[in-house]
Biotite code that builds the C-alpha atoms (Angstrom):
import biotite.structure as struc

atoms = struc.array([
    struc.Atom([53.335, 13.113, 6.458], chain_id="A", res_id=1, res_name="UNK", atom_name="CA", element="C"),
    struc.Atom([50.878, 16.403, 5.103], chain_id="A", res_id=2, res_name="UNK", atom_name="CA", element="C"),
    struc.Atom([51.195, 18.556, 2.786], chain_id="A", res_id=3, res_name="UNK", atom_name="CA", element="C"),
    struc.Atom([48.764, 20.729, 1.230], chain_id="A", res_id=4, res_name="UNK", atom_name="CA", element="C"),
    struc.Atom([48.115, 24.153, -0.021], chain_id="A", res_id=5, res_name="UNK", atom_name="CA", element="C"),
    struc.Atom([45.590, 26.735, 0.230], chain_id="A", res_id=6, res_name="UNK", atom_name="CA", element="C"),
    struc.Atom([44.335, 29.800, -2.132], chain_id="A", res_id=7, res_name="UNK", atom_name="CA", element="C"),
    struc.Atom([42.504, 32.744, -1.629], chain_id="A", res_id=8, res_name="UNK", atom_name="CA", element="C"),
    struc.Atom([40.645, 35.071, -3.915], chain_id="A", res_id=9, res_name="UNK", atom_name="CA", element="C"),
    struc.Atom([39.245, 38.662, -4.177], chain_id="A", res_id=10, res_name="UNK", atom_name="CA", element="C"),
    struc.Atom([36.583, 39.640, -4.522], chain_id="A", res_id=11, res_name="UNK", atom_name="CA", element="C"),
    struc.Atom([37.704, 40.748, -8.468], chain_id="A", res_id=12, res_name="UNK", atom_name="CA", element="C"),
    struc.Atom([38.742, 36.727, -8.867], chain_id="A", res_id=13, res_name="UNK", atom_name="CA", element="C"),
    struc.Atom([42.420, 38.422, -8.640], chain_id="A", res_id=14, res_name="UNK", atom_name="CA", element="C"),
    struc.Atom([44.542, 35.997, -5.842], chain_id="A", res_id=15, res_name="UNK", atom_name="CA", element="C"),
    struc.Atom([45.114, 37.119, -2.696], chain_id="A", res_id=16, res_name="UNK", atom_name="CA", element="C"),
    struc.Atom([46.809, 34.863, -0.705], chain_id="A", res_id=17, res_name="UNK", atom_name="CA", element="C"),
    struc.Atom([48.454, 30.984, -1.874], chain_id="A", res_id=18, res_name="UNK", atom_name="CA", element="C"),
    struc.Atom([50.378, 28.578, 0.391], chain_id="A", res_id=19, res_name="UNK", atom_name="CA", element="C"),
    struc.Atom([51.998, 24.784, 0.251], chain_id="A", res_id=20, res_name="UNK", atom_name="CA", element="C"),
    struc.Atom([53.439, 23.219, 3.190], chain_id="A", res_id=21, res_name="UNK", atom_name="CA", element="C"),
    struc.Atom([55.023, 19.659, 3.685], chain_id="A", res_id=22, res_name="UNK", atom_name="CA", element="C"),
    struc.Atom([56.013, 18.198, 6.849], chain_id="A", res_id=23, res_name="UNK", atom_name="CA", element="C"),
    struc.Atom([55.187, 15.420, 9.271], chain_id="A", res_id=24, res_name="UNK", atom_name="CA", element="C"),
    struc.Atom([52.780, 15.480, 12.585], chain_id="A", res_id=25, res_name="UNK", atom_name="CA", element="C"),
    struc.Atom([53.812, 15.021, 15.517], chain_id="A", res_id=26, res_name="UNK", atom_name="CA", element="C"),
    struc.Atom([51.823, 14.732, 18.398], chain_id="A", res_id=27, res_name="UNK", atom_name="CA", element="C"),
    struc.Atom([50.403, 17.281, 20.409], chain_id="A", res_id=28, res_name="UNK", atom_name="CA", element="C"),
    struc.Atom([52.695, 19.392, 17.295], chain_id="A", res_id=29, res_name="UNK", atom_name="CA", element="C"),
    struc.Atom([53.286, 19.508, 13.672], chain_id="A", res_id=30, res_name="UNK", atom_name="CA", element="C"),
    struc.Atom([57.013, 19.337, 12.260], chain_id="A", res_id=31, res_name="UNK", atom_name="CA", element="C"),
    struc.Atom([57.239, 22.027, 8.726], chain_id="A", res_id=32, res_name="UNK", atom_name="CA", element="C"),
    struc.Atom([59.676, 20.390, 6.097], chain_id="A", res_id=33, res_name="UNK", atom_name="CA", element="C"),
    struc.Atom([58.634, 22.846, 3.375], chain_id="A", res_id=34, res_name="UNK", atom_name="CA", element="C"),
    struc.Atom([56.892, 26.085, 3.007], chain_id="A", res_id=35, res_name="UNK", atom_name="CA", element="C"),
    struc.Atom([55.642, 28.455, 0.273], chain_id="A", res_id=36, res_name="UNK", atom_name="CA", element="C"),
    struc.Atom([53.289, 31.145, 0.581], chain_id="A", res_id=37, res_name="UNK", atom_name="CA", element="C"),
    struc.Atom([52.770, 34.425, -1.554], chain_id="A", res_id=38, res_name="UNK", atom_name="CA", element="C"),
    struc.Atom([50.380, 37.625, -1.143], chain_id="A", res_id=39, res_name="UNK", atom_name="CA", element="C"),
    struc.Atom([49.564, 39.628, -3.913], chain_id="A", res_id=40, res_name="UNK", atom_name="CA", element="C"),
    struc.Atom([47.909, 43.319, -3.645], chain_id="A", res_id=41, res_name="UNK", atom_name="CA", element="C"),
    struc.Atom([44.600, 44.243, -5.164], chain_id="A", res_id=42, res_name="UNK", atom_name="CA", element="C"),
    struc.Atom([46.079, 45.474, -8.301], chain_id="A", res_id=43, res_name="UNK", atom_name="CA", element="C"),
    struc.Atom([47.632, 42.051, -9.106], chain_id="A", res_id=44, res_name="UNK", atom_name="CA", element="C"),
    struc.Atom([51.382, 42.525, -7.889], chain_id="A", res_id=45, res_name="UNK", atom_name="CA", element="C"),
    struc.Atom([52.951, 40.136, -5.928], chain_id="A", res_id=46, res_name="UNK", atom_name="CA", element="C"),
    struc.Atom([53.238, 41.857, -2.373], chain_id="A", res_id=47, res_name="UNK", atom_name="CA", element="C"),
    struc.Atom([55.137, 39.135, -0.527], chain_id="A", res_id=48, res_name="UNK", atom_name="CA", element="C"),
    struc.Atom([56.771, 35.674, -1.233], chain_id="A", res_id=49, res_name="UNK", atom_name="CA", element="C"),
    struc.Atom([57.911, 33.567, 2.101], chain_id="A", res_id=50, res_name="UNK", atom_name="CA", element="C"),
    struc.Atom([60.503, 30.300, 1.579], chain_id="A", res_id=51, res_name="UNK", atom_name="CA", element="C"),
    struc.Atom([61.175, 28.027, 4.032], chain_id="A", res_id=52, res_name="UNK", atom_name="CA", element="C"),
    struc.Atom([62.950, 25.271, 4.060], chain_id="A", res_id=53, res_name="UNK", atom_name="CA", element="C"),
    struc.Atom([65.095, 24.222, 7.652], chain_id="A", res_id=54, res_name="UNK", atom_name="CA", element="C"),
    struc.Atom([67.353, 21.854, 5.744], chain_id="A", res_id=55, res_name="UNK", atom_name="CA", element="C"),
    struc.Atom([68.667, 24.630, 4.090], chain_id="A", res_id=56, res_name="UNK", atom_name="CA", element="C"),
    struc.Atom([68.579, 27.823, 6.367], chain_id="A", res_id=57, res_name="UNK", atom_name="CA", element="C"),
    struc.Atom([70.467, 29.937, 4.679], chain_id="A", res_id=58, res_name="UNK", atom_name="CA", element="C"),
    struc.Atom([67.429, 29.428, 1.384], chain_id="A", res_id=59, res_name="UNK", atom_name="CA", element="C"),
    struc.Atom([64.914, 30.478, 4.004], chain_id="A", res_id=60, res_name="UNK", atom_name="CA", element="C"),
    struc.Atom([63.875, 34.394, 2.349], chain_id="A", res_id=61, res_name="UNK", atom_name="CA", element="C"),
    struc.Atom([61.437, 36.825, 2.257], chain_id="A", res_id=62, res_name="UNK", atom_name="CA", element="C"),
    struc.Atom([60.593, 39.302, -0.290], chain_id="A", res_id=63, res_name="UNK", atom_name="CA", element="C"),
    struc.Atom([58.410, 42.380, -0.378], chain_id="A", res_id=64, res_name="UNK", atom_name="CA", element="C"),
    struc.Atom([57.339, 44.123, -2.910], chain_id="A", res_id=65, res_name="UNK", atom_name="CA", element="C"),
    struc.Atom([54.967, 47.903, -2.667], chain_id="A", res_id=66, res_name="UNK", atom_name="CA", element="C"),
    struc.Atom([51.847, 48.205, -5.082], chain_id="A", res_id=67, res_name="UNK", atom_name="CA", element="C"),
    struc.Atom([54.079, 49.945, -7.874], chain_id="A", res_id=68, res_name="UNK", atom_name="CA", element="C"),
    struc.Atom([55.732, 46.606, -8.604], chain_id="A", res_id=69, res_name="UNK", atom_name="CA", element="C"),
    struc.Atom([59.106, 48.016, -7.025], chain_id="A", res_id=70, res_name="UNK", atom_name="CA", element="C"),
    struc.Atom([60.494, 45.388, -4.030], chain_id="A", res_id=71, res_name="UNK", atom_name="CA", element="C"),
    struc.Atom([60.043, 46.806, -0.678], chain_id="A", res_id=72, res_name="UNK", atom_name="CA", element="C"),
    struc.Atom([62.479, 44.942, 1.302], chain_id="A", res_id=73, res_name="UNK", atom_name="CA", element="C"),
    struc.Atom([64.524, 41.106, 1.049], chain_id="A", res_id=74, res_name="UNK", atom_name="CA", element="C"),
    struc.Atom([66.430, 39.126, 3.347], chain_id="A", res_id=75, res_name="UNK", atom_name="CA", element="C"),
    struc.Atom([66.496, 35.723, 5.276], chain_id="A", res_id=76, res_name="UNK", atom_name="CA", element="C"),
    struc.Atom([64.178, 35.071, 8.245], chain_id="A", res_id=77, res_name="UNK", atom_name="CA", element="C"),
    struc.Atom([63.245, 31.813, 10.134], chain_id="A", res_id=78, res_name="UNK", atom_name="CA", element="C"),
    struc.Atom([60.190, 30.401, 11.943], chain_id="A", res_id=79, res_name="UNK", atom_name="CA", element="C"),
    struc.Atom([59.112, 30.954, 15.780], chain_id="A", res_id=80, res_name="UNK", atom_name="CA", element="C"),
    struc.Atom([56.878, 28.546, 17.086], chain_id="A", res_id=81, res_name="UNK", atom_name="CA", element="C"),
    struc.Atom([55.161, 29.255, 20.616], chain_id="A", res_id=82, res_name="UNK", atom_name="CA", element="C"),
    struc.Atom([52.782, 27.298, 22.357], chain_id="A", res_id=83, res_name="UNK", atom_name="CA", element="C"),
    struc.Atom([50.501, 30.637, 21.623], chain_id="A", res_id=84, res_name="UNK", atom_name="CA", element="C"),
    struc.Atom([51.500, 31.293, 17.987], chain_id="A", res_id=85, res_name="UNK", atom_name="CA", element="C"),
    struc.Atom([53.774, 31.132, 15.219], chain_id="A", res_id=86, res_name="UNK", atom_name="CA", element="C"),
    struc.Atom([55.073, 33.468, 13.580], chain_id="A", res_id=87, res_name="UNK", atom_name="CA", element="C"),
    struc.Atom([58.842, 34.252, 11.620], chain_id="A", res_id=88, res_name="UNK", atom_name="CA", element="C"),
    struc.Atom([61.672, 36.536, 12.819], chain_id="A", res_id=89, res_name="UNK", atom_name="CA", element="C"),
    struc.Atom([63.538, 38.583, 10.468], chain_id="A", res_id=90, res_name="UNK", atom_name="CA", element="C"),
    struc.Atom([67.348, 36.935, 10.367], chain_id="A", res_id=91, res_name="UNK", atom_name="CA", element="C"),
    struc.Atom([70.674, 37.884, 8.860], chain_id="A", res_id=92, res_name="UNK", atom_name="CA", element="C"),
    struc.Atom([71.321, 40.246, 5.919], chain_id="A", res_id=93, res_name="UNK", atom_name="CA", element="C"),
    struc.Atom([68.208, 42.625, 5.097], chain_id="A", res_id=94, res_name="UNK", atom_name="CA", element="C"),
    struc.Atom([67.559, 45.342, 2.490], chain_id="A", res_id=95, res_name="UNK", atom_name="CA", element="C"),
    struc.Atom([64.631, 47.933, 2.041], chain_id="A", res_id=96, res_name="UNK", atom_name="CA", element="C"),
    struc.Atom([64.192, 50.359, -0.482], chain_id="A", res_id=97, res_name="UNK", atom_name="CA", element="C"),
    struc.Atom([62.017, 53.631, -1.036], chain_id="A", res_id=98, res_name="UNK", atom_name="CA", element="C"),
    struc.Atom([58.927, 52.880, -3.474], chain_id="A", res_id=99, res_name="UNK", atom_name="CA", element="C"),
    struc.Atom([60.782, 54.304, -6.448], chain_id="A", res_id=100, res_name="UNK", atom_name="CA", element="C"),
    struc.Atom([63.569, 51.287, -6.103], chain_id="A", res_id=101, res_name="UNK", atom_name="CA", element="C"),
    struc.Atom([66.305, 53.807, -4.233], chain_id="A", res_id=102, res_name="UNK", atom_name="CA", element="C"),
    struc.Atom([67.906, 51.946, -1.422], chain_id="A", res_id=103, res_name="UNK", atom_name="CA", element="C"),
    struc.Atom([66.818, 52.949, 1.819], chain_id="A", res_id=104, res_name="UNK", atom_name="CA", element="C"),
    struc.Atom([68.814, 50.953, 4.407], chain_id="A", res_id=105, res_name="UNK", atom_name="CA", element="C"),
    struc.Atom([70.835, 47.554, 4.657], chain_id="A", res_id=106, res_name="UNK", atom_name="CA", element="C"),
    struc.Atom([71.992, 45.671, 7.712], chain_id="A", res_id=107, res_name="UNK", atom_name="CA", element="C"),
    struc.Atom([71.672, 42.708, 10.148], chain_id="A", res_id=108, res_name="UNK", atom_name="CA", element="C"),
    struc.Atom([69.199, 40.835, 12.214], chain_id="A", res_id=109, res_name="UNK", atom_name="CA", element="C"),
    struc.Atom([69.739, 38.694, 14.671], chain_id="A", res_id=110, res_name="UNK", atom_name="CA", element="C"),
    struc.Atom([66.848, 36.787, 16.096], chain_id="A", res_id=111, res_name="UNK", atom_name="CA", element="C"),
    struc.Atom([64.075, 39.673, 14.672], chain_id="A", res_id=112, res_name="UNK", atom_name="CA", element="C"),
    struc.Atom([66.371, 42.384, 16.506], chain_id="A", res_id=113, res_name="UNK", atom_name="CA", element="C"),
    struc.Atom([68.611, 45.228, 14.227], chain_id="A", res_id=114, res_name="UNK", atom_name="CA", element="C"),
    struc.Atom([72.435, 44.095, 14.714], chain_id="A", res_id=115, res_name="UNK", atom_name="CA", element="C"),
    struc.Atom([75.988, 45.386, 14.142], chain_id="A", res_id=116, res_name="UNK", atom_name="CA", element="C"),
    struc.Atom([76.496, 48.133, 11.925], chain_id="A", res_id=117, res_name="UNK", atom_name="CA", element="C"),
    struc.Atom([73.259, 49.726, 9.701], chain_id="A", res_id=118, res_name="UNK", atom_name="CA", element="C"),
    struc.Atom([73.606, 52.047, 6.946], chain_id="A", res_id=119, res_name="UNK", atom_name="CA", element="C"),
    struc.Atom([70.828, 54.548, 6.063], chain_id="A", res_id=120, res_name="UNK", atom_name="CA", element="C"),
    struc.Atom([69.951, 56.538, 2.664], chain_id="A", res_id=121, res_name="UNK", atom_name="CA", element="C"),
    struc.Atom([67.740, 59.466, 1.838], chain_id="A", res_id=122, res_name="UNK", atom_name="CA", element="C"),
    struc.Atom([65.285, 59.164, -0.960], chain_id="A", res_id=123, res_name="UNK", atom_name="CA", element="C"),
    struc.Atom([68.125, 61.017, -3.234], chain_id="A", res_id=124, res_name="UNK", atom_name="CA", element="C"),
    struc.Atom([70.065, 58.019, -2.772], chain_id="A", res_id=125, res_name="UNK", atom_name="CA", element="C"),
    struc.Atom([73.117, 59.790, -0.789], chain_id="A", res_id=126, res_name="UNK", atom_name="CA", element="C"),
    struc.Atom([74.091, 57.821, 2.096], chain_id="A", res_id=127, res_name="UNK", atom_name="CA", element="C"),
    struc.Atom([73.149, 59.396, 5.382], chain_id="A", res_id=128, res_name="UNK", atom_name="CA", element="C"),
    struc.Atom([74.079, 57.592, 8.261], chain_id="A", res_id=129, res_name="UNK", atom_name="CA", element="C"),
    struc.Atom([76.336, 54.428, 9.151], chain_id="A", res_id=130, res_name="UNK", atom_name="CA", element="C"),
    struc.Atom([74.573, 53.344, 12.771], chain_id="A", res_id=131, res_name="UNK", atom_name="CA", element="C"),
    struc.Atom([75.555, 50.595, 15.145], chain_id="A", res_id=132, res_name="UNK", atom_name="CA", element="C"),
    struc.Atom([72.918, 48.703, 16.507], chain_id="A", res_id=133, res_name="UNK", atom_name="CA", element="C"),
    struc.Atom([74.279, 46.368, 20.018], chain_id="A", res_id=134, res_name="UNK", atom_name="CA", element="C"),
    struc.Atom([72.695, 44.380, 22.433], chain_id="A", res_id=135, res_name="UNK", atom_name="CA", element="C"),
    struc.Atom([71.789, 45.660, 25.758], chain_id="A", res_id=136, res_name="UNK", atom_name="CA", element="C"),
])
């Protein structure tokens, strides 16, 4: 078993970067059980908080969030490991908004790829376009 954590700082002392993991190794790999990390922006807001947890998939969420304090954009998303890097891939429901907290657009990811229908709004709010995204 590991776990650990990790912080970063600015140069201000203000955080920039914080993240606890818990898993097992294995060799030649390591196997994540748990995973927390958050980013803030140089002002102090939070500008992105990442769960993971594969026992529970449908927990696994990221959140966004622009300098004003306003979120930028939620949904689920899961981890891709390659023998080159690792990364995560946007996953099932997602919504963004504008930076004044109007929605923006809403739809569905499959595998880090746009999905089924979309629906798109203008910064007024007023819905502008329905949009169905398919596979080729």
């Amino acid at each position: 078993m590991f776990s650990g954590g990790r912080t970063t700082y600015c140069d201000n002392g203000q955080k920039k970067y914080e993240s606890w993991s818990k898993g097992r190794r294995i060799p030649n790999k390591s196997f994540l059980l748990l995973h927390q990390s958050i980013v803030w922006h140089k002002n102090g807001q939070m500008k992105a908080k990442v769960l993971y947890d594969p026992r529970e998939p449908e927990t696994n969420k990221r959140i966004c969030w622009y300098e004003n304090g306003q979120k930028k954009s939620e949904g689920r998303h899961y981890l891709v490991e390659h023998r080159w890097a690792s990364g995560s891939a946007k996953d099932g429901k997602w919504t963004f908004w504008y930076g004044d907290g109007q929605k923006k657009s809403e739809g569905i990811y499959g595998g880090g790829v746009k999905r089924e229908e979309w629906s798109y709004w203008d910064n007024d709010g007023n819905k502008t376009i329905k949009f169905e995204h398919r596979s080729i």
